[in-house]
C-alpha positions in Angstrom: 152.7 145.6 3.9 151.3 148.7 5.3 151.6 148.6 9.1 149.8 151.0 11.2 151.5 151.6 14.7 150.4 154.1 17.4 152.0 152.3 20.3 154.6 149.6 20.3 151.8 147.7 21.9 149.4 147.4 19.0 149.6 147.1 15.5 147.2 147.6 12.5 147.7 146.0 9.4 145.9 148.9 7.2 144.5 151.8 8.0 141.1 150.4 7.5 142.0 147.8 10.1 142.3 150.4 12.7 138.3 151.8 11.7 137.1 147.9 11.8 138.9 147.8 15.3 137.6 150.9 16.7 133.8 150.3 15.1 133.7 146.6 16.6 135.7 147.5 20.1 132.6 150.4 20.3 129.8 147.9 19.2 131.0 145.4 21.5 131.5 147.1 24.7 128.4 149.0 24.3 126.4 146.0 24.5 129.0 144.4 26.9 127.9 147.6 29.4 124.1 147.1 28.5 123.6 143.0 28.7 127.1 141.4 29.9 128.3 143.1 32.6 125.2 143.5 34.5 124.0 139.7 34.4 127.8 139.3 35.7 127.7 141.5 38.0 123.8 139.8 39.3 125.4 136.0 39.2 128.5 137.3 41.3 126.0 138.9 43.6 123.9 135.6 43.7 126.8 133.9 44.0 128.7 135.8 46.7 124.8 135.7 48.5 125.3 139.2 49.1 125.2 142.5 47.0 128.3 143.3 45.6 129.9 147.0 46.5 130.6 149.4 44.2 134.1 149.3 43.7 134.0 145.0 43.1 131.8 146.2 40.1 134.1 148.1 38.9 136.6 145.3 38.9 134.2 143.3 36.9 133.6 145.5 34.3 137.4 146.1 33.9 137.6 141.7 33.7 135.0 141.2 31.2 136.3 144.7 29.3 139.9 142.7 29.1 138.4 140.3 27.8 136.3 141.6 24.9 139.0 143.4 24.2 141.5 141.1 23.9 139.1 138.8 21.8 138.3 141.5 19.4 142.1 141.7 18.7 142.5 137.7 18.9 139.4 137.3 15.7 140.3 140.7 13.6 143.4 139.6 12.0 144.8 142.9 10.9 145.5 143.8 14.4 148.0 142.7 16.8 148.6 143.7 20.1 151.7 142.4 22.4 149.3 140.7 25.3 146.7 140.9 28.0 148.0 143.6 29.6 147.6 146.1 26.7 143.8 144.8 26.7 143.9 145.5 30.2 145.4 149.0 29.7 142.5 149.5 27.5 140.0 148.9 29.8 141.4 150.8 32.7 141.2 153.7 30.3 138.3 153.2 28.9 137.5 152.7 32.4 138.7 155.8 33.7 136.7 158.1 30.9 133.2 156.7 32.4 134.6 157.7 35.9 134.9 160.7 34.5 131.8 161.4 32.7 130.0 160.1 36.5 131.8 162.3 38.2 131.4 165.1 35.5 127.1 164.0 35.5 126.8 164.3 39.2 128.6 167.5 39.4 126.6 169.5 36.9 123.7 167.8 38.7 124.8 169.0 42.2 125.3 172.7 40.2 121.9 172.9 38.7 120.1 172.7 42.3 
């Protein structure tokens, strides 16, 4: 057996079980950030009676994030990882690279005026 291994967090069966991993993890949190995450964040907000702030939006896209993420691994069978906190370190990256890009977007749009 060929085991892949970038962290001792996560395993990989194959190489091509690391592609199949990254391709779905991309697919589904795409459309997790396009459909998912915005009807949660709208059912929390009718729920809660009152709009949610910015930051307890954050906290649910980091949740549901965990949770794809941690399903994706759960279904592919050629990868392992050691728990929900590695799916959760996953999404507090992935997390912190659209901070960055927001930041990044409103400071060239700041520059330009």
């Amino acid at each position: 057996m060929d085991m892949v291994s970038f962290t001792p967090f996560i395993q990989f069966s194959s190489k091509w079980d690391t592609v199949v991993f990254v391709i779905a993890l991309l697919i589904v949190l795409s459309v997790s950030e396009l459909v998912i995450i915005p009807i949660a964040k709208s059912l929390l907000s009718l729920a809660l009676r009152h709009p949610i702030s910015k930051w307890i939006g954050y906290l649910v896209t980091i949740v549901v994030n965990t949770l794809f993420i941690s399903i994706i691994a759960e279904l592919l069978p050629g990868v392992t990882i050691q728990g929900i906190e590695v799916a959760l370190g996953m999404a507090l990256v992935y997390q912190c690279i659209e901070w960055i890009v927001e930041i990044r977007t409103a400071y060239s749009s700041t520059k330009s005026k």
